[in-house]
HTML snippet that shows the backbone in 3Dmol.js (N, CA, C, O; Angstrom):
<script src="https://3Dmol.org/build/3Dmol-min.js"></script>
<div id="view" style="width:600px;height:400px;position:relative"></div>
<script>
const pdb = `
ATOM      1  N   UNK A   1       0.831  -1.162   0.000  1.00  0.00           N
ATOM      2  CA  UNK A   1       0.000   0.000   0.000  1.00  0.00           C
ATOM      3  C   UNK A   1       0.890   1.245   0.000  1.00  0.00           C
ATOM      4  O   UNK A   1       2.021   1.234   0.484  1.00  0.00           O
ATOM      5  N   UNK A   2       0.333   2.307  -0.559  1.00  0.00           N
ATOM      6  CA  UNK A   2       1.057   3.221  -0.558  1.00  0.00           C
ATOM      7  C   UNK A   2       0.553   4.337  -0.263  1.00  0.00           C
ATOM      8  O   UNK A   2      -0.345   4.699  -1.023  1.00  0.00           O
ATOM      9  N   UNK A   3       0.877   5.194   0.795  1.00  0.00           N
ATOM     10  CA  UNK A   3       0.488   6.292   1.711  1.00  0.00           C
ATOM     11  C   UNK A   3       0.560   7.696   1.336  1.00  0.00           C
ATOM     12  O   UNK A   3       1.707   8.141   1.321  1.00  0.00           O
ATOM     13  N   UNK A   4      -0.399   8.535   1.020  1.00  0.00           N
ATOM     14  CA  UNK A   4      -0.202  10.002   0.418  1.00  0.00           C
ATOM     15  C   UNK A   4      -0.919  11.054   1.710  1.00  0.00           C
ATOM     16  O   UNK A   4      -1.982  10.900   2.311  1.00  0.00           O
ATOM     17  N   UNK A   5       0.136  12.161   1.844  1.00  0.00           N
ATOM     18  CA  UNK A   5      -0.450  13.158   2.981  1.00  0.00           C
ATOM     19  C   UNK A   5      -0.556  14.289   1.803  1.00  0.00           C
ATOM     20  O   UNK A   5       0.247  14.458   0.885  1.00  0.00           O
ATOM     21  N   UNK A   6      -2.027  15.186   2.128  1.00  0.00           N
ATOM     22  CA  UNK A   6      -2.234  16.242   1.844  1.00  0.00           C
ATOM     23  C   UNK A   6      -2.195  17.307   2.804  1.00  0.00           C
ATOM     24  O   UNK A   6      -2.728  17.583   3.879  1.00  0.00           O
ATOM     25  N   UNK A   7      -1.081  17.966   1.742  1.00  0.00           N
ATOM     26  CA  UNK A   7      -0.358  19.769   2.495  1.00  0.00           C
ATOM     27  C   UNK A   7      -0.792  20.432   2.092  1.00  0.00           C
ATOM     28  O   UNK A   7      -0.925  20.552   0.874  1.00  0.00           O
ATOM     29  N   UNK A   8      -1.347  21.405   3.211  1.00  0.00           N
ATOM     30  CA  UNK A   8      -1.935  22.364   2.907  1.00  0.00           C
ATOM     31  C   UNK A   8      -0.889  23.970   2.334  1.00  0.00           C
ATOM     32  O   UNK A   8       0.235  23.589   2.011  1.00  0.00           O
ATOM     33  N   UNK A   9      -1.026  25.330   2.192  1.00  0.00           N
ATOM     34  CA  UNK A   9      -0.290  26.068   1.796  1.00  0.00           C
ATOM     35  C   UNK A   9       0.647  26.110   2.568  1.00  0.00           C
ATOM     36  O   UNK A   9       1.745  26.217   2.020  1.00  0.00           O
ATOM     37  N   UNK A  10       0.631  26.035   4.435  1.00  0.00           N
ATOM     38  CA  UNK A  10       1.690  26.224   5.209  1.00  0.00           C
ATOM     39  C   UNK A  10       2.681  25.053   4.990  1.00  0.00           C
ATOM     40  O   UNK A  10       3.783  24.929   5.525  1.00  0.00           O
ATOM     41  N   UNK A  11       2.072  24.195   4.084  1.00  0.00           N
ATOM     42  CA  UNK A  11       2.683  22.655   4.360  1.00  0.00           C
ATOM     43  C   UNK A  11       2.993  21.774   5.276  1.00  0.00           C
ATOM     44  O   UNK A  11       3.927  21.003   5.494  1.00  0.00           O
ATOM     45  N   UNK A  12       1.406  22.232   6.053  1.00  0.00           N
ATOM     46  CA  UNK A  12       0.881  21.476   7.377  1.00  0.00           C
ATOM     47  C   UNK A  12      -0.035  20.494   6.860  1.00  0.00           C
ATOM     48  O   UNK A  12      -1.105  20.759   6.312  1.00  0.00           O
ATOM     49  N   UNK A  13       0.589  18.983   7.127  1.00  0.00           N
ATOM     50  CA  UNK A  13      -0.404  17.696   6.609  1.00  0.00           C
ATOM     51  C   UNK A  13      -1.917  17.978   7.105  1.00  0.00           C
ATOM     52  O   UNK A  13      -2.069  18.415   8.246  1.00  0.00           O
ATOM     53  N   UNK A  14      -2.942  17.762   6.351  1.00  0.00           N
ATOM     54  CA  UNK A  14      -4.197  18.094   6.981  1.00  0.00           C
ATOM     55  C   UNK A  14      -4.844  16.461   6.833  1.00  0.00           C
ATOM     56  O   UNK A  14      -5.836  16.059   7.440  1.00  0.00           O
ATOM     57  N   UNK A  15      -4.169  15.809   6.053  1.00  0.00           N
ATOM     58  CA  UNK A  15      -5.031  14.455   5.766  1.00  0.00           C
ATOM     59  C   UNK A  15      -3.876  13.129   5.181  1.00  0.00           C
ATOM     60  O   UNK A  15      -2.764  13.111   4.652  1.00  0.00           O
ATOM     61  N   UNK A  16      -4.551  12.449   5.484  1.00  0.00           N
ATOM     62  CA  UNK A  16      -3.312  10.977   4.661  1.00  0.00           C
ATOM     63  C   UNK A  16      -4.192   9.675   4.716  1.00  0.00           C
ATOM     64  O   UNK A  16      -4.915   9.097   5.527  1.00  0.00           O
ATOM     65  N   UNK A  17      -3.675   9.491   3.205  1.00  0.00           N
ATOM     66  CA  UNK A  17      -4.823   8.161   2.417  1.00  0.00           C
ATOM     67  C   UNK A  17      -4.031   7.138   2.351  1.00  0.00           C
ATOM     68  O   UNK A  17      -2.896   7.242   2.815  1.00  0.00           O
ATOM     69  N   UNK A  18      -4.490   5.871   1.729  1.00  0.00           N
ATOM     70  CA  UNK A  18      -3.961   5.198   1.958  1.00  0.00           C
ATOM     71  C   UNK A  18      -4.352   4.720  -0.291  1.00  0.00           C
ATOM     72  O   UNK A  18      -5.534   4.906  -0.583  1.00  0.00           O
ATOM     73  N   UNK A  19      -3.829   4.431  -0.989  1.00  0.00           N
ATOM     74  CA  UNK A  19      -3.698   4.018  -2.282  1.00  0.00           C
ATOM     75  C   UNK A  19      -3.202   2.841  -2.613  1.00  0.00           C
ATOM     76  O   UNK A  19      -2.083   2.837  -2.100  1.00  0.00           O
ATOM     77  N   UNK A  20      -3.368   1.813  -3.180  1.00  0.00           N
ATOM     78  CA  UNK A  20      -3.296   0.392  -3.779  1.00  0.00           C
ATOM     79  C   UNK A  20      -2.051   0.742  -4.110  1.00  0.00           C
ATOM     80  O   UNK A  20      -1.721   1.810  -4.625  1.00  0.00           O
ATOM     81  N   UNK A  21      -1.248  -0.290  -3.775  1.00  0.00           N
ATOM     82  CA  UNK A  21       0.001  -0.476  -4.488  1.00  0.00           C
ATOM     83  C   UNK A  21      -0.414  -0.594  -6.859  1.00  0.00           C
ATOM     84  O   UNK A  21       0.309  -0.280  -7.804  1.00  0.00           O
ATOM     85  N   UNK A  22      -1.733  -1.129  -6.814  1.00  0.00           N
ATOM     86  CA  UNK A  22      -2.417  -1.334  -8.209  1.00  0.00           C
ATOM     87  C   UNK A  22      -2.086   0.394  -8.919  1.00  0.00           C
ATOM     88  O   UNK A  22      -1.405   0.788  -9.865  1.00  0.00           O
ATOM     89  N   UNK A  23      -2.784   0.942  -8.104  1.00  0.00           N
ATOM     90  CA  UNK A  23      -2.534   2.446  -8.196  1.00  0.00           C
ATOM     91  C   UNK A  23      -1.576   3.225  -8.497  1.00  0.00           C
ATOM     92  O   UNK A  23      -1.514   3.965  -9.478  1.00  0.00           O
ATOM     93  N   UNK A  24      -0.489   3.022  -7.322  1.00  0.00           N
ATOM     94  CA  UNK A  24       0.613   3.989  -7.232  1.00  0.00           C
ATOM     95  C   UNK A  24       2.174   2.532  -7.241  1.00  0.00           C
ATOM     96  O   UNK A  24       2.931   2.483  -6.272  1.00  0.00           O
ATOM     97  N   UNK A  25       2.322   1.706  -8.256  1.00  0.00           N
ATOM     98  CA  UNK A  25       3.389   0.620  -7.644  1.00  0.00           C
ATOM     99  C   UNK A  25       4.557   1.069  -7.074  1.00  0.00           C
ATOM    100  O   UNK A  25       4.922   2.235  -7.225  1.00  0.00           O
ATOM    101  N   UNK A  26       5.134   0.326  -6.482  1.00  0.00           N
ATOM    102  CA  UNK A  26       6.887   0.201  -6.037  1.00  0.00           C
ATOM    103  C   UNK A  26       7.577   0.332  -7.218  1.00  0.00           C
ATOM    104  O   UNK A  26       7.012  -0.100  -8.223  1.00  0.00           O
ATOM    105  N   UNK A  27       8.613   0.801  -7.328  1.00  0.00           N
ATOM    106  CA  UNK A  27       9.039   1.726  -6.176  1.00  0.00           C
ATOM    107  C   UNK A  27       9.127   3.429  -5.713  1.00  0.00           C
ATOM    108  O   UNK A  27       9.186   4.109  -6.738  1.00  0.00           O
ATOM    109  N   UNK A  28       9.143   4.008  -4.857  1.00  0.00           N
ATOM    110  CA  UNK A  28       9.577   5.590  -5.034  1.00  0.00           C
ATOM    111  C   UNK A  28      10.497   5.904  -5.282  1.00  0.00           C
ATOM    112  O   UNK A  28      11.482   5.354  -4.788  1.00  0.00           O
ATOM    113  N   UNK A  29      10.623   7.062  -6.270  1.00  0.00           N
ATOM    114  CA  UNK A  29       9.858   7.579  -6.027  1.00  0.00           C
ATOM    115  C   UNK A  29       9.074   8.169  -7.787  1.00  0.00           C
ATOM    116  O   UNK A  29       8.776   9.253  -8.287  1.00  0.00           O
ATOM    117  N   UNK A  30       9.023   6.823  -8.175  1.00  0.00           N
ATOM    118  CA  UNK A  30       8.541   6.713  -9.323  1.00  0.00           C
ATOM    119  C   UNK A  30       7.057   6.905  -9.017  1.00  0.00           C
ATOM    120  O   UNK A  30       6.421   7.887  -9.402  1.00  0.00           O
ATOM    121  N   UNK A  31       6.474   5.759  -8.194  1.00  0.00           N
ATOM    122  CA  UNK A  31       5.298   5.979  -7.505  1.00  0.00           C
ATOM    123  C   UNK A  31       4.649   6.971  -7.482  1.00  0.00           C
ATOM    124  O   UNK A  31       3.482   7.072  -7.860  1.00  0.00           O
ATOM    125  N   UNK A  32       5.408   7.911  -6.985  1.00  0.00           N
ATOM    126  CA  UNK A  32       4.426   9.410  -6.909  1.00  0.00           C
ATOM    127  C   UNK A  32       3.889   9.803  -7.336  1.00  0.00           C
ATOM    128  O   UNK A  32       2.770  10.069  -6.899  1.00  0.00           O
ATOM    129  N   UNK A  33       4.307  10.126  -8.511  1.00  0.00           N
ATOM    130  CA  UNK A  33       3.510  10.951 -10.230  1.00  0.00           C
ATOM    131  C   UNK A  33       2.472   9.883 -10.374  1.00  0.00           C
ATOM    132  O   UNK A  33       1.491  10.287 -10.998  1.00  0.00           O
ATOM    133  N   UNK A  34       2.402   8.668  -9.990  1.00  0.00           N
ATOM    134  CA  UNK A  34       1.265   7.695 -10.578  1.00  0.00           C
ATOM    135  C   UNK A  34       0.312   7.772  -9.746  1.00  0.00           C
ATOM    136  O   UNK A  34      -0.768   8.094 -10.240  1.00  0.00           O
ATOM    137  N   UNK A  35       0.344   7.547  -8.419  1.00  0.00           N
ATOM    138  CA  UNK A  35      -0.397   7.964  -7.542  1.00  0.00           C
ATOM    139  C   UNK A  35      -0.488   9.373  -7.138  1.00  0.00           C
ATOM    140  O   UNK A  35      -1.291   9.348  -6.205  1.00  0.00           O
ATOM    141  N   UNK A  36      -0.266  10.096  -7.244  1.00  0.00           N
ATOM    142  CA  UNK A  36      -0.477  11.955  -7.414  1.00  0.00           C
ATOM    143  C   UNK A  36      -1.863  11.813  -8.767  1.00  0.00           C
ATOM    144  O   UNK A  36      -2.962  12.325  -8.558  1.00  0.00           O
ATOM    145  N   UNK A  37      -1.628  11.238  -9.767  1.00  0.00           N
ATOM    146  CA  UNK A  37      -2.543  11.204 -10.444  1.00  0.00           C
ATOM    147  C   UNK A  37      -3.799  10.762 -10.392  1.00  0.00           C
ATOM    148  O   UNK A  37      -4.908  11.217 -10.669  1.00  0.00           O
ATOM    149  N   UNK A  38      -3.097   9.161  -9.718  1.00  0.00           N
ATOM    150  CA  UNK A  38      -4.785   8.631  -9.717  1.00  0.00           C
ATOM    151  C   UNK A  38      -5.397   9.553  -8.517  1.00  0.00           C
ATOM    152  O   UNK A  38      -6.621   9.633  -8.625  1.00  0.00           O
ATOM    153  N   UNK A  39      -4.892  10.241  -7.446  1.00  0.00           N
ATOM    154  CA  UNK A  39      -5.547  10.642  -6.877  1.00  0.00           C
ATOM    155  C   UNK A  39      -6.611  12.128  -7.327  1.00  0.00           C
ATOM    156  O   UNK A  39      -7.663  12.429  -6.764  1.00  0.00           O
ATOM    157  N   UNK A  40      -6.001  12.820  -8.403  1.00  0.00           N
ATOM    158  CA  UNK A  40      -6.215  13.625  -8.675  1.00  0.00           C
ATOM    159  C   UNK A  40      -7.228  13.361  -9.873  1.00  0.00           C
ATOM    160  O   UNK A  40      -8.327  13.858  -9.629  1.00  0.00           O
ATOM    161  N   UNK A  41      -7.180  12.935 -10.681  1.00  0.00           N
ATOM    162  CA  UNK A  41      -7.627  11.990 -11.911  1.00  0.00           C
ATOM    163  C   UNK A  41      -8.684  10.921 -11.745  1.00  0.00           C
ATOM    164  O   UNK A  41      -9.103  10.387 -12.772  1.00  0.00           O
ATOM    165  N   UNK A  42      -9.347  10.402 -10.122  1.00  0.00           N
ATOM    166  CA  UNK A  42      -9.943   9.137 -10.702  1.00  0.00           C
ATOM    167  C   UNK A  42     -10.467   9.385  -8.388  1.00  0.00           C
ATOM    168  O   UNK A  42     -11.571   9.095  -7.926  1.00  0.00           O
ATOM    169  N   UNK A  43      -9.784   9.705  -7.910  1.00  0.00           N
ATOM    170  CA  UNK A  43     -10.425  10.009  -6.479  1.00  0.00           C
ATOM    171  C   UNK A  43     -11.148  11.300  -6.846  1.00  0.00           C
ATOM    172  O   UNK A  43     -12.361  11.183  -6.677  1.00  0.00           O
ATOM    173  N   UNK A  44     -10.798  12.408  -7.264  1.00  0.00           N
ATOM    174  CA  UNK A  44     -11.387  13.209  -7.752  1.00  0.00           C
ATOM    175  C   UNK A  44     -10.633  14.486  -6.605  1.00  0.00           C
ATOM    176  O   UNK A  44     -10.884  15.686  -6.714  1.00  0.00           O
ATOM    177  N   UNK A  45      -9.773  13.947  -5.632  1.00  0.00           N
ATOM    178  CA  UNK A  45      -9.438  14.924  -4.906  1.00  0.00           C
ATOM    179  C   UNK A  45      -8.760  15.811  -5.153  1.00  0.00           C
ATOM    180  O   UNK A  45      -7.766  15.406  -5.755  1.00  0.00           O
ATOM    181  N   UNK A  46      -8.755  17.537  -4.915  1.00  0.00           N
ATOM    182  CA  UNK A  46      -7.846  18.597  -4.748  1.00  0.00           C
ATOM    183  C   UNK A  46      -6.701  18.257  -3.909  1.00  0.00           C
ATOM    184  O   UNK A  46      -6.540  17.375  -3.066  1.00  0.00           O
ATOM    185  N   UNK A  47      -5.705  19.483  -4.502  1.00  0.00           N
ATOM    186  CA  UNK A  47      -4.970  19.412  -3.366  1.00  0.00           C
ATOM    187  C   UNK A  47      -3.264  19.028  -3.454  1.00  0.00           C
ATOM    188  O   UNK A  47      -2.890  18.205  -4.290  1.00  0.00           O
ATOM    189  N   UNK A  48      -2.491  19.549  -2.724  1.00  0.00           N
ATOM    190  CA  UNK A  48      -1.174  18.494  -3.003  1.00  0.00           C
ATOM    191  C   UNK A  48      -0.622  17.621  -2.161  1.00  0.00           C
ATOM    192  O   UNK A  48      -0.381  17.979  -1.008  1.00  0.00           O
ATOM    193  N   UNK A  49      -0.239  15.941  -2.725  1.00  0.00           N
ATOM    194  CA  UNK A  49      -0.263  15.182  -2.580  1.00  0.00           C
ATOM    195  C   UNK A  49       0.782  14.351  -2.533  1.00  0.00           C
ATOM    196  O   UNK A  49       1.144  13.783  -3.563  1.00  0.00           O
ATOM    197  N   UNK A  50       1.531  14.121  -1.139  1.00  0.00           N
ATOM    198  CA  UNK A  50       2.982  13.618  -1.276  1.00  0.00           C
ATOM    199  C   UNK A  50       2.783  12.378  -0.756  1.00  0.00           C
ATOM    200  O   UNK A  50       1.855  12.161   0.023  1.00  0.00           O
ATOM    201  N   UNK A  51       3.797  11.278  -1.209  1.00  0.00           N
ATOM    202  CA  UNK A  51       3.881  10.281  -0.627  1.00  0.00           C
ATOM    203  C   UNK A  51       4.451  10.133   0.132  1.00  0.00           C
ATOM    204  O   UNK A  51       5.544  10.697   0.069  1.00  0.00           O
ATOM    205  N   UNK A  52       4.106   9.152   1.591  1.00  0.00           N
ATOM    206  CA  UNK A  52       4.765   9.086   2.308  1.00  0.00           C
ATOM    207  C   UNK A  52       5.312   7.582   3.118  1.00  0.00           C
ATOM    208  O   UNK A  52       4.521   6.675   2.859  1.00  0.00           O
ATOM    209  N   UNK A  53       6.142   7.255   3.768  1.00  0.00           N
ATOM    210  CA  UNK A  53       6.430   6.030   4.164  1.00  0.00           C
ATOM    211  C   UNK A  53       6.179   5.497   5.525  1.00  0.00           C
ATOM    212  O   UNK A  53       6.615   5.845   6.622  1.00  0.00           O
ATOM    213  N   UNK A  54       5.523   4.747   5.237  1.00  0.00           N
ATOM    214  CA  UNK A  54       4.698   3.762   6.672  1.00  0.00           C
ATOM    215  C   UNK A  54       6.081   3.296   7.631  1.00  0.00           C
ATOM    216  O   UNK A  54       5.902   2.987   8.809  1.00  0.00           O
ATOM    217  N   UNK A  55       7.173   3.280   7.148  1.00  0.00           N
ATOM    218  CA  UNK A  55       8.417   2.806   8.047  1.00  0.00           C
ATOM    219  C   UNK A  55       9.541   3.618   8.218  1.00  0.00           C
ATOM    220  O   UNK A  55      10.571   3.374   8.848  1.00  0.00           O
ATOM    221  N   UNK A  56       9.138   4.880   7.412  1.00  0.00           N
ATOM    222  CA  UNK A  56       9.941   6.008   7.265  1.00  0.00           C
ATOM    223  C   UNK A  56      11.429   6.327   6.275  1.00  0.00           C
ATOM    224  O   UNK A  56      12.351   7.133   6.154  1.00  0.00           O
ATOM    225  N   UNK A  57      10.877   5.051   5.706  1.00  0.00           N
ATOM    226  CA  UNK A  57      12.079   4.637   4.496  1.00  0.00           C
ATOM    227  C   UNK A  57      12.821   5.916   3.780  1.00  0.00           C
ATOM    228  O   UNK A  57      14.004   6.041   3.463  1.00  0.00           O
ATOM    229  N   UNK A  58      11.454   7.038   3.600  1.00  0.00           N
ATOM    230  CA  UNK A  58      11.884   8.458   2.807  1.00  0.00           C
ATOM    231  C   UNK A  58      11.260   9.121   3.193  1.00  0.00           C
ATOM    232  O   UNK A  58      10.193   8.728   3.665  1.00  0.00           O
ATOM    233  N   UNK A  59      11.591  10.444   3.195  1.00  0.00           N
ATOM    234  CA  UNK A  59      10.969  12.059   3.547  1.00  0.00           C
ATOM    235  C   UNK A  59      10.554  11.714   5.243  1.00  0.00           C
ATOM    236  O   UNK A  59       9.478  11.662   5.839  1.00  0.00           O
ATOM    237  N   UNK A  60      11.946  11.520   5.648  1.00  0.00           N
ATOM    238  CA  UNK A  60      12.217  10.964   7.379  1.00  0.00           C
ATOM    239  C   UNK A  60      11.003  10.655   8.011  1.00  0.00           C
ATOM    240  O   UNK A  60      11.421   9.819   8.812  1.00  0.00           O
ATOM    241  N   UNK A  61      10.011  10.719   8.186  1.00  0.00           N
ATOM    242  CA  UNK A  61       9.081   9.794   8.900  1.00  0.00           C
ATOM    243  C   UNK A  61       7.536   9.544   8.364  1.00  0.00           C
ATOM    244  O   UNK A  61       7.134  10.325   7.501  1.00  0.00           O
ATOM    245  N   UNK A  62       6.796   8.676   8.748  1.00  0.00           N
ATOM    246  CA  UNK A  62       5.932   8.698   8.130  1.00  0.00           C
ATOM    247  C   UNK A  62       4.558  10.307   8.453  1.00  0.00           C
ATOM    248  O   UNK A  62       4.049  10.354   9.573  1.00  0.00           O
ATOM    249  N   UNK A  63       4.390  10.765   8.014  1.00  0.00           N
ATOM    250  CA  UNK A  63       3.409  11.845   7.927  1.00  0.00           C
ATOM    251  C   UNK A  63       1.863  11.918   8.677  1.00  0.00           C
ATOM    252  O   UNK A  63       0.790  11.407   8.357  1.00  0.00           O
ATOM    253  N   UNK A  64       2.212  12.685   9.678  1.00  0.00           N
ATOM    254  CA  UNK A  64       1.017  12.380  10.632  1.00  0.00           C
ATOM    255  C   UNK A  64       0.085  13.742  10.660  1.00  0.00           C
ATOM    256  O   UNK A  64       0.723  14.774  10.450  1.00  0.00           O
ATOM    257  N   UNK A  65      -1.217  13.885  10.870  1.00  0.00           N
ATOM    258  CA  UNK A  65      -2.113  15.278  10.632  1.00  0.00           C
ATOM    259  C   UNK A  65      -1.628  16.041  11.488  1.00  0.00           C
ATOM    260  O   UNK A  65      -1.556  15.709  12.671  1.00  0.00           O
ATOM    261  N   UNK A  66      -1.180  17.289  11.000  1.00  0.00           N
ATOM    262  CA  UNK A  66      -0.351  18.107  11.910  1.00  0.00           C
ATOM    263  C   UNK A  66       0.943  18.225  11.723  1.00  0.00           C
ATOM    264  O   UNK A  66       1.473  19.312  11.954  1.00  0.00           O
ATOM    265  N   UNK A  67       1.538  17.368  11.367  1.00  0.00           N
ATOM    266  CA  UNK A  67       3.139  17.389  11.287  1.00  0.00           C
ATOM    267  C   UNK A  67       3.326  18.371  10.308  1.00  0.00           C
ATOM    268  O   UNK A  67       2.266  18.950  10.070  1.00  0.00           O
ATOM    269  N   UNK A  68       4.253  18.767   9.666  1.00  0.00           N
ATOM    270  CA  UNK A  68       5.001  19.773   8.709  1.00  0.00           C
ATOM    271  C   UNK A  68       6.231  19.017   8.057  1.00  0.00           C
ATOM    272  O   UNK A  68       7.183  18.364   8.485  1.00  0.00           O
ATOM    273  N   UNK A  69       5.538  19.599   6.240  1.00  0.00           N
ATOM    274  CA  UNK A  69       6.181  19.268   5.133  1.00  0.00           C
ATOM    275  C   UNK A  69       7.506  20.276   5.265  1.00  0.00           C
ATOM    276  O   UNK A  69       7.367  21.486   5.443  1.00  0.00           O
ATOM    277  N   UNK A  70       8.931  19.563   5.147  1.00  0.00           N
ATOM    278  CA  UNK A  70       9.538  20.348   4.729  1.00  0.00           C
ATOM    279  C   UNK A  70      10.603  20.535   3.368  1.00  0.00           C
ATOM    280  O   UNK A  70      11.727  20.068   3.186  1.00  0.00           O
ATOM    281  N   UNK A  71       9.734  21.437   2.487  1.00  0.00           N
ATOM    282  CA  UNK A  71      10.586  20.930   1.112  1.00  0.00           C
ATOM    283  C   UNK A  71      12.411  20.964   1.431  1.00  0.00           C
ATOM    284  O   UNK A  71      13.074  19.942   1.259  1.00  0.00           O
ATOM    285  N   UNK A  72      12.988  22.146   1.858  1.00  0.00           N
ATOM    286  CA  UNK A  72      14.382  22.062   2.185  1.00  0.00           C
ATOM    287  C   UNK A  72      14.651  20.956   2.082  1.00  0.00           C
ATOM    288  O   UNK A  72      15.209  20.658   1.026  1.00  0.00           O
ATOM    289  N   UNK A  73      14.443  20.030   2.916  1.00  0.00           N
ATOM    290  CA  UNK A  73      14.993  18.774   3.056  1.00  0.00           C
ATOM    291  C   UNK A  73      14.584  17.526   2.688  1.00  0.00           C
ATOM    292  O   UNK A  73      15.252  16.496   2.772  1.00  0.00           O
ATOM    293  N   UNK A  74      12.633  17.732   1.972  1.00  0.00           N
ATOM    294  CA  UNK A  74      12.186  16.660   1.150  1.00  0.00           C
ATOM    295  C   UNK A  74      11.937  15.980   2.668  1.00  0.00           C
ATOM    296  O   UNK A  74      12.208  14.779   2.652  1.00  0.00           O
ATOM    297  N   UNK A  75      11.461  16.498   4.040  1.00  0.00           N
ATOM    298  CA  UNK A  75      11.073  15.492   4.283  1.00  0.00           C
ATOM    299  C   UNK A  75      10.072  16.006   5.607  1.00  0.00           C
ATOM    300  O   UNK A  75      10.090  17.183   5.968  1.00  0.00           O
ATOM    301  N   UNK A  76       9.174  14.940   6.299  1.00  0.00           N
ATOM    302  CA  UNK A  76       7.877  15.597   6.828  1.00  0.00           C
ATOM    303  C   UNK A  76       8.775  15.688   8.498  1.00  0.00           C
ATOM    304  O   UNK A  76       9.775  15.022   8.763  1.00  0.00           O
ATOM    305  N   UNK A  77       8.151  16.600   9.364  1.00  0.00           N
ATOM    306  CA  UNK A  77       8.824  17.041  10.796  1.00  0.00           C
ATOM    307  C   UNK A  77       7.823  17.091  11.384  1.00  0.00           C
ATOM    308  O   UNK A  77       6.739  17.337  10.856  1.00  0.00           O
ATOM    309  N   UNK A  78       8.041  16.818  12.854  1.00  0.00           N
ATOM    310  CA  UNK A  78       7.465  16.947  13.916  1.00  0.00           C
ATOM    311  C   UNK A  78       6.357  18.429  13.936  1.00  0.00           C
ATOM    312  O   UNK A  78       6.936  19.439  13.536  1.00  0.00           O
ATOM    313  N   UNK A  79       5.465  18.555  14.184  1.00  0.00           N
ATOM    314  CA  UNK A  79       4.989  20.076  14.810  1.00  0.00           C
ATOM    315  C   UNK A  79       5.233  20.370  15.657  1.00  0.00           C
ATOM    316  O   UNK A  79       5.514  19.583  16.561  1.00  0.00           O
ATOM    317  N   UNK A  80       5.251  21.851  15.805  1.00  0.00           N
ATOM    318  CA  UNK A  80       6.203  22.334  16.860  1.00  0.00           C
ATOM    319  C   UNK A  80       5.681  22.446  18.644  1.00  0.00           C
ATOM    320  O   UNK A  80       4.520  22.732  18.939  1.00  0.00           O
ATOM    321  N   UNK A  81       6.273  22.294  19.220  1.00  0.00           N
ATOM    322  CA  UNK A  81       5.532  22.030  20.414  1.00  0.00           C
ATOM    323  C   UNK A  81       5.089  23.277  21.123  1.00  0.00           C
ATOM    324  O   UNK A  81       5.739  24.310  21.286  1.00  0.00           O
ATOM    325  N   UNK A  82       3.877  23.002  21.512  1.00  0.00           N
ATOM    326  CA  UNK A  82       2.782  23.556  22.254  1.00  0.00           C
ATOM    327  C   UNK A  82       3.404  24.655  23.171  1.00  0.00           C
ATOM    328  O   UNK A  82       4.196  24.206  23.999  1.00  0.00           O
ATOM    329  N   UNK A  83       3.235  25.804  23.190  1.00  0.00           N
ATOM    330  CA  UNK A  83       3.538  26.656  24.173  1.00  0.00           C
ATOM    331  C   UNK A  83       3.232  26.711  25.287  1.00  0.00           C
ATOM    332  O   UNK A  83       2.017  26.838  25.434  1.00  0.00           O
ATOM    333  N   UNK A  84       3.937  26.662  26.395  1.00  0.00           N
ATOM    334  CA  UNK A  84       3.527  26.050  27.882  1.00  0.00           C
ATOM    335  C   UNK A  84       2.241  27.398  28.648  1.00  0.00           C
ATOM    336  O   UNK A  84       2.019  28.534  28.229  1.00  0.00           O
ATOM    337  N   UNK A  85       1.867  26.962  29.376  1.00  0.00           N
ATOM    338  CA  UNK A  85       0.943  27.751  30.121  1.00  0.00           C
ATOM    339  C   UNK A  85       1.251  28.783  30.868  1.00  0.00           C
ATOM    340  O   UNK A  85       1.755  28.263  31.864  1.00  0.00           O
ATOM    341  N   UNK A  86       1.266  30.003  31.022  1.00  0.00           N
ATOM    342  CA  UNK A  86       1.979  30.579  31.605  1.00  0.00           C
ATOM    343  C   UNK A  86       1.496  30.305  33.505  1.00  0.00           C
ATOM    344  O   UNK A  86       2.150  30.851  34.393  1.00  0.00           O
TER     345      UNK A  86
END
`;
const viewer = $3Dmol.createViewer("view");
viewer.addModel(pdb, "pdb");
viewer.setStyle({}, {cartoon: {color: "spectrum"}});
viewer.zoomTo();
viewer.render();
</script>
């Protein structure tokens, strides 16, 4: 299976699908453009659409709602932590 997070403009993940390997095959990051498509082409969804890795194989971890895309480095980061209470 192959895992796509949608970034929003800040390139804060807002969502992440899950796509048929039928869809998007092995390996990345060939994958992408195929599944970027079908998602766009045949899910019917907006939006941009990165793949991401369930074991963290690429773009350092797998992509969780909230986390942050970072192109610099091609890869998704932690969000930043919560400002304490005063």
């Amino acid at each position: 299976m192959a895992h796509f997070a949608r970034v929003n403009d800040e390139n804060v993940v807002e969502e992440v699908i899950v796509v048929s390997n039928d869809d998007a095959p092995d390996p990345y990051p060939e994958s992408e453009p195929i599944g970027q498509a079908f998602i766009a082409d045949v899910l019917k969804l907006a939006g941009v659409w990165l793949q991401t890795s369930y074991n963290g194989t690429f773009r350092g971890r797998y992509a969780g709602i909230g986390y942050r895309y970072d192109p610099t480095i091609d890869e998704f980061v932690l969000p930043p932590e919560p400002e304490p209470e005063p």
